[in-house]
C-alpha positions as CSV (number, residue, x, y, z in Angstrom):
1,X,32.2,67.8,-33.9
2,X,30.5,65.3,-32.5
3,X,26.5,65.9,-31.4
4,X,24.8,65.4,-28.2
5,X,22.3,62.8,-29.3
6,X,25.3,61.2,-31.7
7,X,27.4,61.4,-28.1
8,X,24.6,59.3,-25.9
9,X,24.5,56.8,-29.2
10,X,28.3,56.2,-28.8
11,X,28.5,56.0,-25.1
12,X,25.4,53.7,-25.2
13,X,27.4,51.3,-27.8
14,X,30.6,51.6,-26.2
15,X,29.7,50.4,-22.8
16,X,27.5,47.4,-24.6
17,X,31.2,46.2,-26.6
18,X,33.0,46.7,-23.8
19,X,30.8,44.7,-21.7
20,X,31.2,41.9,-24.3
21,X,35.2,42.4,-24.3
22,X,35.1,41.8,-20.8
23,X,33.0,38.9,-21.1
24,X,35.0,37.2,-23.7
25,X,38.2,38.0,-21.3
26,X,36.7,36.1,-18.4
27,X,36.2,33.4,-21.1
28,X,40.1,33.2,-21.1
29,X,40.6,32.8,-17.8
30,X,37.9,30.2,-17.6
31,X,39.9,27.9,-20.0
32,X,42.8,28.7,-17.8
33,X,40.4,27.8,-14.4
34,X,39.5,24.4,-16.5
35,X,42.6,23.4,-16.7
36,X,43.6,23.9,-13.4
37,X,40.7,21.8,-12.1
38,X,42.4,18.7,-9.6
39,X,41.1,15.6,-11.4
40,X,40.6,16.2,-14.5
41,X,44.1,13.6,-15.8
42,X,44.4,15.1,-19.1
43,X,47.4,13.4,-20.5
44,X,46.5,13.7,-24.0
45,X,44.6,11.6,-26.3
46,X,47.7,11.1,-28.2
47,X,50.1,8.1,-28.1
48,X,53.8,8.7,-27.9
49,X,54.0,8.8,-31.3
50,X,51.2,11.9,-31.7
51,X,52.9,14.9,-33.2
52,X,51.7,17.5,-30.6
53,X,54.6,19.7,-31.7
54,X,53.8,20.0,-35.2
55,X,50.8,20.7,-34.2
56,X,51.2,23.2,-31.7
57,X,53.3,24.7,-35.0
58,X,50.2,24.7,-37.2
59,X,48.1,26.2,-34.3
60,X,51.0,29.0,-33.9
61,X,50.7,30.0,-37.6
62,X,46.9,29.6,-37.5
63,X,47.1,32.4,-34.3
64,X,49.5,35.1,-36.4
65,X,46.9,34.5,-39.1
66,X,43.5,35.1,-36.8
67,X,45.6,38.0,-35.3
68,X,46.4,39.7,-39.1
69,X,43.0,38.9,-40.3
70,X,41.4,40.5,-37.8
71,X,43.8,43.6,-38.4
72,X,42.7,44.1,-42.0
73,X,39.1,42.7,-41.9
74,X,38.5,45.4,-38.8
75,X,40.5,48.2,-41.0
76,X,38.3,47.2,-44.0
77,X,34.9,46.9,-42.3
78,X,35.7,50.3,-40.6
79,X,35.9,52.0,-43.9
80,X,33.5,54.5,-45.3
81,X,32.8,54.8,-49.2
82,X,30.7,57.6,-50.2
83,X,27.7,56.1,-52.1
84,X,28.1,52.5,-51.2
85,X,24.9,50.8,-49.7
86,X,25.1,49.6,-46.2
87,X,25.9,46.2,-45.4
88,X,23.0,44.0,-43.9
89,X,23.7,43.8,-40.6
90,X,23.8,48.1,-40.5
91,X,20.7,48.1,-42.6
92,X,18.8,45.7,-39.2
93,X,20.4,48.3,-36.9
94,X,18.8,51.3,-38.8
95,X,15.6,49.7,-38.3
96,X,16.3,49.4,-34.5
97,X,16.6,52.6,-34.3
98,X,20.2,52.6,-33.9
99,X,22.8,54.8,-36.2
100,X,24.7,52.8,-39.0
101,X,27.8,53.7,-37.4
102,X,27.2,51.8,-34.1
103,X,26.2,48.4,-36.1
104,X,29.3,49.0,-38.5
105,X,31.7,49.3,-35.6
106,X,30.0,46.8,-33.2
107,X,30.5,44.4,-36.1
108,X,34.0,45.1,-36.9
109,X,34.9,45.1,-33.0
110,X,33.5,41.8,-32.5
111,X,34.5,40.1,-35.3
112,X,38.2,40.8,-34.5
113,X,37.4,39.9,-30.8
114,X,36.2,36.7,-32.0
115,X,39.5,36.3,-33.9
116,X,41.1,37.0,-31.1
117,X,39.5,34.9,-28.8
118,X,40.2,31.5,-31.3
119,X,43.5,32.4,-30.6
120,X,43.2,31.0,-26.9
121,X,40.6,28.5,-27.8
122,X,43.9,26.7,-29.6
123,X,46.0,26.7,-26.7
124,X,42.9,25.5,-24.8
125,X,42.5,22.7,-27.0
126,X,46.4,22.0,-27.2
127,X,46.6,21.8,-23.4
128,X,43.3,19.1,-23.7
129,X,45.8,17.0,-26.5
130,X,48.8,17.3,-24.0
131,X,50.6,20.1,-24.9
132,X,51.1,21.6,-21.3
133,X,50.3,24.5,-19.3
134,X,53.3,26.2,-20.8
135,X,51.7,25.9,-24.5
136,X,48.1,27.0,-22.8
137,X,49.7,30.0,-20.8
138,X,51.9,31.0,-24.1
139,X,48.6,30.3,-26.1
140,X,45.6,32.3,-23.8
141,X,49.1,35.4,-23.3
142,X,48.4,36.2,-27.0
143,X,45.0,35.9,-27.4
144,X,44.8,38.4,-24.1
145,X,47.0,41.0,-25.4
146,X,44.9,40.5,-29.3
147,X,41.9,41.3,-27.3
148,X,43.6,44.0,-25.6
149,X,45.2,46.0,-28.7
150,X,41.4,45.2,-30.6
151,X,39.2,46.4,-27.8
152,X,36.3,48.8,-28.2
153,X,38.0,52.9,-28.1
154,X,35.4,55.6,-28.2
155,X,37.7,57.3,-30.3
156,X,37.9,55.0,-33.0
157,X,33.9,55.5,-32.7
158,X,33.9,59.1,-33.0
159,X,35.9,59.0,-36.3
160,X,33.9,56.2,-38.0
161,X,30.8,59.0,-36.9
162,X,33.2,61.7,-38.6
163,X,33.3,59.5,-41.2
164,X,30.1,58.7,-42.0
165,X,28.9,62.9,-42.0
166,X,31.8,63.5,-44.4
167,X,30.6,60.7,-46.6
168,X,27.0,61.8,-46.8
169,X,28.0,65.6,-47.6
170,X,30.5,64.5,-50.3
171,X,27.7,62.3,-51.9
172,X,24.9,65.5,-51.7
């Protein structure tokens, strides 16, 4: 079970990612608001002959692969080995005062948000090449429901803590 002070740790970190998620949402929707702007004439920088579908193609396979890498790199930095040292940016945490846990999953949640979020930055830049609002709106869709199915869950939290105390009694 999970302890009072470990409880006010987790709520404390939750709120800070999901504050974060939100913001990098609203980043979406900015791209979206940029391209909407009257004025702007983006026709592409492309001639006829630029090959905006191939590489809307190359962008749509470089999207499934930011959306499976940040599957297995979250899976894999949400792991706990018993009697493996902690990674540096868990070690800075420590000396903030904060518990490795929080730094391990703060990492791993924004690293996959990140991932996430270079899905719509391709659709942004598409749209700027001439690819159309249909290609941004496809483009920004996937990298919204990414974001969605790798936001911060307090649950997910409470078993890396779970984790982590299981780890440190198996290595006593």
């Amino acid at each position: 079970m999970v302890e009072a002070q470990e409880r006010d740790a987790i709520d404390k970190g939750v709120k800070t990612l999901w504050v974060i998620w939100a913001a990098m949402l609203v980043s979406l929707l900015m791209y979206v608001f940029i391209c909407h702007q009257p004025g702007i004439g983006f026709k592409g920088v492309g001639g006829t002959d630029f090959p905006i579908g191939l590489l809307r193609n190359i962008f749509f396979g470089a999207g499934a692969a930011a959306w499976f890498m940040a599957y297995f790199m979250r899976r894999s930095m949400l792991s706990v080995r018993a009697g493996i040292s902690k990674p540096k940016p868990v070690e800075r945490m420590v000396k903030w005062d904060a518990p490795p846990y929080i730094a391990k999953y703060a990492t791993a949640v924004i690293v996959s948000l990140a991932l996430s979020e270079s899905i719509g930055i391709y659709g942004f830049v598409l749209f700027l090449l001439g690819g159309g609002f249909k290609t941004l709106y496809t483009f920004i869709g996937i990298s919204a429901l990414a974001m969605v199915f790798y936001r911060p869950k307090r649950e997910e939290m409470e078993r890396l803590v779970m984790a982590y105390k299981q780890a440190g009694e198996e290595s006593r």
